[in-house]
C-alpha positions as CSV (number, residue, x, y, z in Angstrom):
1,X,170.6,373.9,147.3
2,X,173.6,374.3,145.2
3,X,174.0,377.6,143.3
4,X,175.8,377.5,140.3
5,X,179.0,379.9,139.3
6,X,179.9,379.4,135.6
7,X,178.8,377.5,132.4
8,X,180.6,377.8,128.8
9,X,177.8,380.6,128.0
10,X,176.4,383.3,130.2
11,X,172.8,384.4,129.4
12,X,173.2,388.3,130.4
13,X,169.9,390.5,130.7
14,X,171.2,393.6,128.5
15,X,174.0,391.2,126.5
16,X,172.2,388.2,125.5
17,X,174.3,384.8,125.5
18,X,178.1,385.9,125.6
19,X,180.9,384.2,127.1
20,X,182.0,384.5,130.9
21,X,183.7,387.1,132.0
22,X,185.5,387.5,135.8
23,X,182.9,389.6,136.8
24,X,180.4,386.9,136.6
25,X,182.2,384.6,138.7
26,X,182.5,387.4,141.2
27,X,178.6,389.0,141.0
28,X,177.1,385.4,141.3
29,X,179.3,384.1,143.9
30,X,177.9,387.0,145.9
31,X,174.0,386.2,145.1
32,X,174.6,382.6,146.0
33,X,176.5,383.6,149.3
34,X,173.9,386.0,149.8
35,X,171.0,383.0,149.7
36,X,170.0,381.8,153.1
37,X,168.9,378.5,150.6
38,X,172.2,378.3,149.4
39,X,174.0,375.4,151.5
40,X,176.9,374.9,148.7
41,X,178.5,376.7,145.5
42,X,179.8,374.9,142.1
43,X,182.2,376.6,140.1
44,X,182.8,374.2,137.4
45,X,185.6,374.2,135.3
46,X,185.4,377.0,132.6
47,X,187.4,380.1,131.7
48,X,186.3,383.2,131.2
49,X,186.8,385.1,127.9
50,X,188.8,388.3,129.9
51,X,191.5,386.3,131.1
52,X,193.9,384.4,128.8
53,X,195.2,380.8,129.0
54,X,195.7,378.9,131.7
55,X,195.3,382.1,134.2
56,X,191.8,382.2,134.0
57,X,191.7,379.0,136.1
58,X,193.6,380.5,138.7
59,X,191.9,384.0,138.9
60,X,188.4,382.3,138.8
61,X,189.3,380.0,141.8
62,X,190.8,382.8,143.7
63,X,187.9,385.4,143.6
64,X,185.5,382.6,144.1
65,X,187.2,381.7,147.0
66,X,187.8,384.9,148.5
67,X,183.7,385.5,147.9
68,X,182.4,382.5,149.5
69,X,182.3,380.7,153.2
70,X,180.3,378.1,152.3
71,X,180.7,374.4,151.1
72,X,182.0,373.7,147.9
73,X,181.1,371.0,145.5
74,X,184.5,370.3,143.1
75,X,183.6,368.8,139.6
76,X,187.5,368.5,138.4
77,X,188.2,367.6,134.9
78,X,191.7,365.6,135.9
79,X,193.8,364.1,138.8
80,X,196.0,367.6,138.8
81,X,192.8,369.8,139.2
82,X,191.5,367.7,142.3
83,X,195.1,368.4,143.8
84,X,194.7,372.1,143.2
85,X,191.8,372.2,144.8
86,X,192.7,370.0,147.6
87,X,195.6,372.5,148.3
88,X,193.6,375.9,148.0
89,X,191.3,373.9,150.6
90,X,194.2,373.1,152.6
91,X,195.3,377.1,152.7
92,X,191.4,378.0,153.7
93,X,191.4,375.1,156.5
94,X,194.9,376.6,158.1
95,X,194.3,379.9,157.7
96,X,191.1,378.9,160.0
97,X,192.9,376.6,162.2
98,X,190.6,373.9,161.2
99,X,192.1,369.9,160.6
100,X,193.0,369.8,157.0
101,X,191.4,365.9,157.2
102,X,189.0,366.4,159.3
103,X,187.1,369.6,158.0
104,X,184.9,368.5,155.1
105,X,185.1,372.1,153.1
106,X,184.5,370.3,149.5
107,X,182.3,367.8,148.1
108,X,184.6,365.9,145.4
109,X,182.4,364.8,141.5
110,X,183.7,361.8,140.1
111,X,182.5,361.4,136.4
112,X,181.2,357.3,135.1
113,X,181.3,357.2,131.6
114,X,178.6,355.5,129.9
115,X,178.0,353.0,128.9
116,X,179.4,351.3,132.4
117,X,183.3,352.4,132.7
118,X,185.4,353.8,135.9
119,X,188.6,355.3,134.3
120,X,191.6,354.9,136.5
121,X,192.0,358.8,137.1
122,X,188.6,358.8,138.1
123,X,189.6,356.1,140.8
124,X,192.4,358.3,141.7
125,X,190.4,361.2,142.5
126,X,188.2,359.3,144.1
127,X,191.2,358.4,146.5
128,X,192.0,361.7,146.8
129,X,188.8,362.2,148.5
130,X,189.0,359.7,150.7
131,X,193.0,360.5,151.8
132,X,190.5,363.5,153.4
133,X,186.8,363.2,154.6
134,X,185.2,365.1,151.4
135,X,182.0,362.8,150.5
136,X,182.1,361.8,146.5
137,X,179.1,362.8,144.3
138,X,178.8,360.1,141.1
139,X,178.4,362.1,138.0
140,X,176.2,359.9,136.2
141,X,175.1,360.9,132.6
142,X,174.0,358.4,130.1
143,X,172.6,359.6,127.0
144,X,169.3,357.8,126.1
145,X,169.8,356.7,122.6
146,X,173.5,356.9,122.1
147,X,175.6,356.0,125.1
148,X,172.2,354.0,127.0
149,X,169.1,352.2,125.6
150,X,166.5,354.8,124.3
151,X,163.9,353.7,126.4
152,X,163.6,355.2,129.5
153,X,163.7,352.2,131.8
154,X,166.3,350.9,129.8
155,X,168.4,354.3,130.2
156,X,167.4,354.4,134.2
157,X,168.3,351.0,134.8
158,X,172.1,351.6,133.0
159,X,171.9,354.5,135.2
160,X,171.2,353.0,138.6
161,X,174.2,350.3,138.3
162,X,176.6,353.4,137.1
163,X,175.4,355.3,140.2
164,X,176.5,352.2,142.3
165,X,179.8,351.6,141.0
166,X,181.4,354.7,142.7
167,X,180.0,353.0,145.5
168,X,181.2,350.1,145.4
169,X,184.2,351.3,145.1
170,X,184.5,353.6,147.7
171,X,183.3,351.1,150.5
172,X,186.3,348.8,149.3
173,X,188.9,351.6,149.9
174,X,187.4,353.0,153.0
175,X,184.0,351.4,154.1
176,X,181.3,354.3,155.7
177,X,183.4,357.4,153.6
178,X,180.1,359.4,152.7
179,X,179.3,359.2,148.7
180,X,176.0,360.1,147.5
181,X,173.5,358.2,145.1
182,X,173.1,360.3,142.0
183,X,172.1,360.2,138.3
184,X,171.6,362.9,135.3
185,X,170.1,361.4,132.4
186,X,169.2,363.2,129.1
187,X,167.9,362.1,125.6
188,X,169.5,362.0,122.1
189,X,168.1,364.1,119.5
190,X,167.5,361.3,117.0
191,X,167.6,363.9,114.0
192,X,170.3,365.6,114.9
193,X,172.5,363.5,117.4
194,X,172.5,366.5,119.7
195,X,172.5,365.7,123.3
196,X,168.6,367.2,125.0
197,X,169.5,367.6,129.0
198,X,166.3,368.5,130.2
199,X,163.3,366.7,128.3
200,X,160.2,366.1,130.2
201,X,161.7,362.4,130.9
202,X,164.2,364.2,133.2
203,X,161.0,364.8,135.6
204,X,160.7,360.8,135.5
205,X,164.1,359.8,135.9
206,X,165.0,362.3,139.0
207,X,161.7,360.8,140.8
208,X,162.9,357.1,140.1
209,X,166.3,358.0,141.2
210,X,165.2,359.5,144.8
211,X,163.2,356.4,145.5
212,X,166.1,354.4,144.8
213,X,168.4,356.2,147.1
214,X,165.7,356.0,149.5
215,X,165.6,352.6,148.9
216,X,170.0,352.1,149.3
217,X,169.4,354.4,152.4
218,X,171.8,356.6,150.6
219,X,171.7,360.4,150.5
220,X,170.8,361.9,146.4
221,X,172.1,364.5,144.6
222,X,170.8,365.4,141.2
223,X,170.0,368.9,139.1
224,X,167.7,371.5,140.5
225,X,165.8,371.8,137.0
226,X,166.3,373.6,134.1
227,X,165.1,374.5,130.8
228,X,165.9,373.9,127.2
229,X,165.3,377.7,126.5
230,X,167.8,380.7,127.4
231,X,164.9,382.8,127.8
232,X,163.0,384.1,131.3
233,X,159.8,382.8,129.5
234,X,156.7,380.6,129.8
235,X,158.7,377.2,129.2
236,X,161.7,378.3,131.0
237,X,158.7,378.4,134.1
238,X,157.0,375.3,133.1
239,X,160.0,373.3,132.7
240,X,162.3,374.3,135.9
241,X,159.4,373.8,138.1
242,X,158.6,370.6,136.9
243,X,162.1,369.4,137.7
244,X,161.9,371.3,140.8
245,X,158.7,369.7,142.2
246,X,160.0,366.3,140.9
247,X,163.4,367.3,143.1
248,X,160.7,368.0,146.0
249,X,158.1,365.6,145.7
250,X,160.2,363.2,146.3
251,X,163.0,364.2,148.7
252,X,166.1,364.9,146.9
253,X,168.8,365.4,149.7
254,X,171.4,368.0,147.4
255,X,169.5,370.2,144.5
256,X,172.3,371.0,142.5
257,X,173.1,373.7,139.8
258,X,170.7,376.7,140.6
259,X,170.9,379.2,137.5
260,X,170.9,376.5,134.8
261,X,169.3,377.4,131.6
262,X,170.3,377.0,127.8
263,X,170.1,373.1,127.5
264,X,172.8,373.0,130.8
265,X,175.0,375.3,128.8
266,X,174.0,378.6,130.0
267,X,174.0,380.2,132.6
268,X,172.2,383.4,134.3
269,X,171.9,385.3,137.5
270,X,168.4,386.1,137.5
271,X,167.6,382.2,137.1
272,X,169.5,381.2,140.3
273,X,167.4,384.3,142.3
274,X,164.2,382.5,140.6
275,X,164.8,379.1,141.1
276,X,165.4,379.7,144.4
């Protein structure tokens, strides 16, 4: 499992849906290093609303860091924020006398952008990756109906060649570097364009994905499960077990983003505790 940190909203019991505060990075750091489930943490790349500019970056990675011993799973939004992570990485690896190359402490993200594109930073931090021995999780997220077919074998089979070509790539720049097979479709809101994460297809497409990774004898990575509600209620139950058991069932190797709510834009202590 991989417990999740920050999202741009926090769902908070006596609050309601606020933005993040430092506080949150710090309490559910804590829970998820508390977790014996918990193999890995995700930050992710947000501010929080107590600490201005480009600060808030910087104070959130610190008391992360300085809450957590286990592996860390980097989603960075540009070349420069993969090299600030590879340095704080490098800092934790001497300050334990552990090879900087050698130690894998992170797990790198490397976004595809649908429909079928590899942007040349994304290459780059892919190489950055690689310069080390942190394994490279696709981020794979075609949007039935707008950026991928509507159908859902049309969206899962966009998805499946978009899972590969991080692949591909990585075995021409260093054949065998670890990289996972994974995909995280969601379906367009023909009314109102918006962007629906976790529809019921999403409990198709994560058991089509494992059984393709099984089939590339590749490792997967995908979401833990979700809900489209911010609310500890009935459908919030229904729907993240659903993607849970699909995650199960079928023998998803990394369950990513425990404490996901809100439509995968909120997120909530008591939800990674539950989901767990």
């Amino acid at each position: 499992y991989v417990s999740l940190i920050l999202d741009p909203y926090v769902v908070d019991w006596d609050e309601g849906i606020r933005k993040p505060k430092l506080e949150d990075v710090r309490r559910n750091t804590i829970v998820g290093e508390s977790l014996d489930r918990v193999n890995a943490m995700m930050r992710m790349q947000y501010p929080v609303s107590d600490i201005p500019g480009q600060d808030s970056y910087y104070k959130t990675m610190e008391v992360f860091l300085a809450n957590t011993t286990k592996h860390i799973a980097v989603y960075p939004v540009s070349e420069a924020n993969c090299r600030e992570w590879m340095d704080a990485a490098a800092v934790v690896a001497e300050s334990a006398s552990l090879p900087v190359n050698e130690t894998p402490l992170l797990s790198v993200a490397m976004a595809v952008t649908s429909p079928l594109q590899i942007h040349p930073p994304n290459i780059e931090i892919m190489k950055q990756a690689m310069e080390r021995c942190y394994p490279i999780i696709p981020t794979v997220c075609p949007m039935a109906g707008t950026t991928s077919p509507y159908s859902v074998a049309g969206t899962f089979l966009q998805a499946n060649l978009e899972s590969l070509l991080p692949i591909l790539v990585v075995q021409l720049y260093k054949p065998g570097h670890p990289v996972f097979y994974g995909i995280g479709p969601s379906a367009t809101d023909m009314k109102t364009g918006r962007d629906l994460y976790y529809r019921a297809e999403k409990s198709l497409f994560k058991i089509m994905a494992n059984q393709m990774a099984e089939f590339y004898h590749l490792p997967s990575s995908g979401e833990a499960g979700g809900t489209l509600t911010h609310r500890a209620d009935l459908q919030n139950g229904a729907e993240s077990m659903l993607y849970l058991l699909s995650s199960h069932g079928t023998r998803q190797n990394i369950i990513g983003g425990l404490g996901s709510l809100g439509n995968a834009n909120g997120m909530s202590t008591e939800q990674i505790i539950m989901q767990c």
